[in-house]
C-alpha positions as CSV (number, residue, x, y, z in Angstrom):
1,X,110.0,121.4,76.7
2,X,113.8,121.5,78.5
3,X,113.2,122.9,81.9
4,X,114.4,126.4,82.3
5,X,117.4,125.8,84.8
6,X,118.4,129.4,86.9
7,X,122.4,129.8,87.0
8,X,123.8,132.5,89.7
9,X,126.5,134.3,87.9
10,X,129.8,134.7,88.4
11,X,131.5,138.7,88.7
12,X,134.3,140.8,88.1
13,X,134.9,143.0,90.6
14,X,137.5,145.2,88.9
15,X,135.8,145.4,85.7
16,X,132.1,145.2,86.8
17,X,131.5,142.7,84.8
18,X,128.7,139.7,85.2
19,X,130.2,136.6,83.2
20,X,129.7,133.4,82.9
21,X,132.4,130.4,82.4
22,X,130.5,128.2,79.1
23,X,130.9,125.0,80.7
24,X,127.9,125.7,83.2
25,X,125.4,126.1,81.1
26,X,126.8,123.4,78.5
27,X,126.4,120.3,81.3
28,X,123.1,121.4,81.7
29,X,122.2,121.8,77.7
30,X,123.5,118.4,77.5
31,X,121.9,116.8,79.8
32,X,118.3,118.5,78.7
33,X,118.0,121.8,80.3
34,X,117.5,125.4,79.0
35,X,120.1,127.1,81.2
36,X,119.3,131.0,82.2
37,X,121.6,133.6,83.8
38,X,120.5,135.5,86.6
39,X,121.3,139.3,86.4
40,X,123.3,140.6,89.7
41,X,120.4,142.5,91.5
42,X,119.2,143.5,94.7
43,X,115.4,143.8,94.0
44,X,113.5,141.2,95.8
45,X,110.4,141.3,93.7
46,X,112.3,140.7,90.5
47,X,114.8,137.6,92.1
48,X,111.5,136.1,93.1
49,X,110.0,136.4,89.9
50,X,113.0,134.9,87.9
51,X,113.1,131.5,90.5
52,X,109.5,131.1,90.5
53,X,110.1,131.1,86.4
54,X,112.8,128.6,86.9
55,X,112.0,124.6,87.3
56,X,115.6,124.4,89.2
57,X,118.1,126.3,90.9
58,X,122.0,125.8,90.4
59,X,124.5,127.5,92.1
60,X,128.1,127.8,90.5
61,X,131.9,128.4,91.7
62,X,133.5,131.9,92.0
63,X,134.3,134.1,94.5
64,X,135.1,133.3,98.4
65,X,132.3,133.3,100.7
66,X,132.1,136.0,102.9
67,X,132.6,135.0,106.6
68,X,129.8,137.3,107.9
69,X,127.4,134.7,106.9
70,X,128.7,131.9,109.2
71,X,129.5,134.4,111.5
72,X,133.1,134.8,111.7
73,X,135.7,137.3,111.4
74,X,137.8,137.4,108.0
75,X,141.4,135.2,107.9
76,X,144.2,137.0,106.5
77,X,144.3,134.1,103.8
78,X,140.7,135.2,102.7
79,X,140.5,136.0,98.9
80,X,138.2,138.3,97.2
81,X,134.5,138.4,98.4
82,X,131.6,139.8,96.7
83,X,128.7,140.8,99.0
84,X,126.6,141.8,95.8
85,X,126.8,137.9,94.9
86,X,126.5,137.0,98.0
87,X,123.2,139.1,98.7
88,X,121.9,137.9,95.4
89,X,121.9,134.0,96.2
90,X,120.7,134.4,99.7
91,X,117.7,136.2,97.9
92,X,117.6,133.3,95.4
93,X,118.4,130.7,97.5
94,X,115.6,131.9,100.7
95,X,112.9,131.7,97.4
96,X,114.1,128.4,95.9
97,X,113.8,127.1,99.7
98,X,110.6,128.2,99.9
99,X,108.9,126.9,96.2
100,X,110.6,123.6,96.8
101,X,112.7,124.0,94.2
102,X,115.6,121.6,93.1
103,X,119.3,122.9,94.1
104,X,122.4,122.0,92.9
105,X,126.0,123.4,94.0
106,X,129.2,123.3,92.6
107,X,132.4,124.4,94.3
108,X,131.0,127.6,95.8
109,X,127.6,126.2,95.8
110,X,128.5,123.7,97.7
111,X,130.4,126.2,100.5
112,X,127.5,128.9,99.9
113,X,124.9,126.2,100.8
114,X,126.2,124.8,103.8
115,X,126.6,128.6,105.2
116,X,123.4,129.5,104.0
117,X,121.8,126.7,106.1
118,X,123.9,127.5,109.5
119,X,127.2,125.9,108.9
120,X,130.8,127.0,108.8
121,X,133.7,126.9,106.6
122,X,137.2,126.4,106.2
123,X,138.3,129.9,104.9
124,X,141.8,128.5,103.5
125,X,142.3,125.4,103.1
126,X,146.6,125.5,103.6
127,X,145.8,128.0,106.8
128,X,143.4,125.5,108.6
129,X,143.4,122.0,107.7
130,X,146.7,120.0,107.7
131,X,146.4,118.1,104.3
132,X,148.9,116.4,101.4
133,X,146.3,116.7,98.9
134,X,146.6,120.0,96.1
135,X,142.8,120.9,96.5
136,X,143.7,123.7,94.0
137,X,145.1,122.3,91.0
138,X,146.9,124.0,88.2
139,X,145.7,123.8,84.6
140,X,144.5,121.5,82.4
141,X,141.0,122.1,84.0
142,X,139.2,119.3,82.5
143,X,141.9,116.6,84.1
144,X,141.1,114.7,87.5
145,X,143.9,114.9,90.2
146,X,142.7,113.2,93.1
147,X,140.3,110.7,94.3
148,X,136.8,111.1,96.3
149,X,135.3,108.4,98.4
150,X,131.5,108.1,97.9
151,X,129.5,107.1,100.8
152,X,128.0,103.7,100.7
153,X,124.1,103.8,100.5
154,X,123.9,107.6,99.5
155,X,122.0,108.8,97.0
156,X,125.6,109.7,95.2
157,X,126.0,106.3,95.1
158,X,122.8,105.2,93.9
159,X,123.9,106.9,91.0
160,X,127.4,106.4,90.6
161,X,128.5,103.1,92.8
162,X,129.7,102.5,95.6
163,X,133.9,102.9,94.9
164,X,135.5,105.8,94.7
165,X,135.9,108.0,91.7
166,X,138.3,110.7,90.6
167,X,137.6,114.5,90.1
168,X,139.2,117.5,89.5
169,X,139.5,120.5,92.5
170,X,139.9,124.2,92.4
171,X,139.3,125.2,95.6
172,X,141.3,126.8,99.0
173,X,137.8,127.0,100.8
174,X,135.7,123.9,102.3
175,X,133.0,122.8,104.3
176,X,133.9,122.6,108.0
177,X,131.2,121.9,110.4
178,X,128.2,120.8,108.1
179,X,124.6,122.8,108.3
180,X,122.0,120.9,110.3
181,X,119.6,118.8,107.8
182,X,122.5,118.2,105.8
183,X,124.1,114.6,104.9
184,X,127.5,113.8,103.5
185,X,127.6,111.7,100.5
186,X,131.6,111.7,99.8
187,X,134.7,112.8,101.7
188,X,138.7,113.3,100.2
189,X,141.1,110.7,101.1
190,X,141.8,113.5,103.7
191,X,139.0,114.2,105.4
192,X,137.4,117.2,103.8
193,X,133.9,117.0,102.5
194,X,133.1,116.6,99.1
195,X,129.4,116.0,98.4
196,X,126.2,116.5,100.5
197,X,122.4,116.6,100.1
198,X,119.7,117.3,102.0
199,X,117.1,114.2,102.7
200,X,113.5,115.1,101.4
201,X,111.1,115.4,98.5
202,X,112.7,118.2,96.9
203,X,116.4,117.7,95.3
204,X,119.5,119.0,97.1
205,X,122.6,118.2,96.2
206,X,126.3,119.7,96.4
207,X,129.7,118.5,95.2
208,X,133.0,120.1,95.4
209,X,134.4,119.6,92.3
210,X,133.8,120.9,89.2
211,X,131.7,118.1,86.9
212,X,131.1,121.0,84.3
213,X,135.0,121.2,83.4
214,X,134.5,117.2,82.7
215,X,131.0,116.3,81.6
216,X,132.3,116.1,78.3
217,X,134.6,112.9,78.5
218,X,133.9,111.8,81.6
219,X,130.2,109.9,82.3
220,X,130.0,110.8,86.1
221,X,129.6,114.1,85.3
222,X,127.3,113.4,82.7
223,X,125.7,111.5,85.6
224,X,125.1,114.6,87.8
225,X,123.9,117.0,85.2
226,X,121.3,114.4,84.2
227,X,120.3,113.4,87.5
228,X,119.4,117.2,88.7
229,X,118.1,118.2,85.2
230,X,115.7,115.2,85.4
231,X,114.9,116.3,88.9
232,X,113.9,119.6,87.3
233,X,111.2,118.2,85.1
C-alpha cells in the first residue's frame, strides 16, 4: 500500500476558504504516496488522530509566518499571517515530533520549521538582507531562476551530488539564525539558506524552493519527493 502522506493546507483569508495548490499532492502521487489534506482545526484530539493515521508529515508554502512564534515584533514589510494555520501545524507539527514521524518542508515549511524549533527569521527579504538575487520570481512557475549550492557530504548531496543545481524561488521570507539541532545542506549564491535537516533516525528535511512546481521535468525534484515518500514506508 502507498503511505498515507498528511499535507497542511493552504487558506484564504478573505474568502474562508481551505485550498490546496495540485502540484503538492501530485509530487507525492508520483513518487508513491497517498497524499491527504488536513482540515483547518483547533481540536487537539482530532489533529492527533489524523498524524498518528499518517506515515509522514509535509508541510507546504503559503502564508507569512507570524513573528510571535520566534518572538519578535511584526515589520512593516510583513504580509498576510494566518494564526489559524499557524496554530494548526504547531499542533501537527508538536505530534509528528513526538511519533517520530518523517517531515518534509517546502518554502513555508522550511521557515515554519526552523521557528517551530527556536529559530528566527528574515521577515522580508528586500527589508533585511542586502541581496542581487530575485528570491520572488514572476511567472512561469515551473522555470528555475537561480542557482543553490549544495553542501558537500550532506545528505542533500547524497542524493543529488555534490555541484550546484538550479531551482525556482517564491519567497520574501527566510531562515535567519537556524533552530538548534538543525544542519544546513544548501545556501544561495548569497548567503541565505536553502535546505536543512535535522540529524537522526527519523527524516527531517526542508528546502526553500518549490520542487512540486518542477517534479514534472526536472529529476531533482523527482529526487526529493521519492526520497521522503520512501522515508514514509
Amino acid at each position: 500500500m502507498r503511505p498515507l502522506i498528511g499535507v497542511t493546507p493552504l487558506w484564504r483569508t478573505e474568502k474562508e476558504h481551505l485550498w490546496m495548490r495540485l502540484e503538492y499532492l501530485e509530487g507525492v502521487m508520483d513518487a508513491g504516496g497517498a497524499p491527504v489534506v488536513f482540515p483547518f482545526t483547533e481540536d487537539e484530539e482530532l489533529v492527533a488522530q489524523l498524524t498518528e493515521m499518517c506515515d509522514g508529515i509535509m508541510f507546504t508554502g503559503g502564508h507569512d509566518i507570524s513573528p510571535s512564534i520566534y518572538g519578535e515584533d511584526p515589520l512593516p514589510q510583513l504580509e498576510e499571517v494566518s494564526e489559524e494555520r499557524d496554530k494548526l501545524e504547531l499542533l501537527v507539527f508538536k505530534k509528528a515530533m513526538e511519533l517520530k514521524k518523517p517531515i518534509f518542508g517546502i518554502c513555508r515549511g522550511i521557515q515554519f520549521l526552523n521557528a517551530a524549533l527556536g529559530g528566527t527569521l528574515y521577515q522580508d527579504i528586500p527589508a533585511q538582507y542586502d541581496t542581487d538575487i530575485a528570491h520572488h520570481q514572476s511567472e512561469p512557475y515551473p522555470v528555475t531562476t537561480h542557482q543553490v549550492n549544495i553542501v558537500p557530504g550532506s545528505p542533500l548531496a547524497g542524493l543529488l551530488g555534490d555541484g550546484p543545481i538550479k531551482v525556482n524561488s517564491f519567497h520574501h521570507q527566510a531562515v535567519k539564525d537556524l533552530a538548534p539541532g538543525l544542519v544546513p545542506m544548501a545556501w544561495s549564491p548569497d548567503g541565505l539558506l536553502e535546505a536543512f535537516c535535522r540529524p537522526g533516525p527519523e527524516y527531517f528535511w526542508a528546502v526553500q524552493w518549490h520542487p512540486e512546481m518542477l517534479f514534472k521535468n526536472d529529476e531533482n525534484s523527482r529526487k526529493l519527493f521519492r526520497s521522503f515518500v520512501d522515508a514514509c514506508r
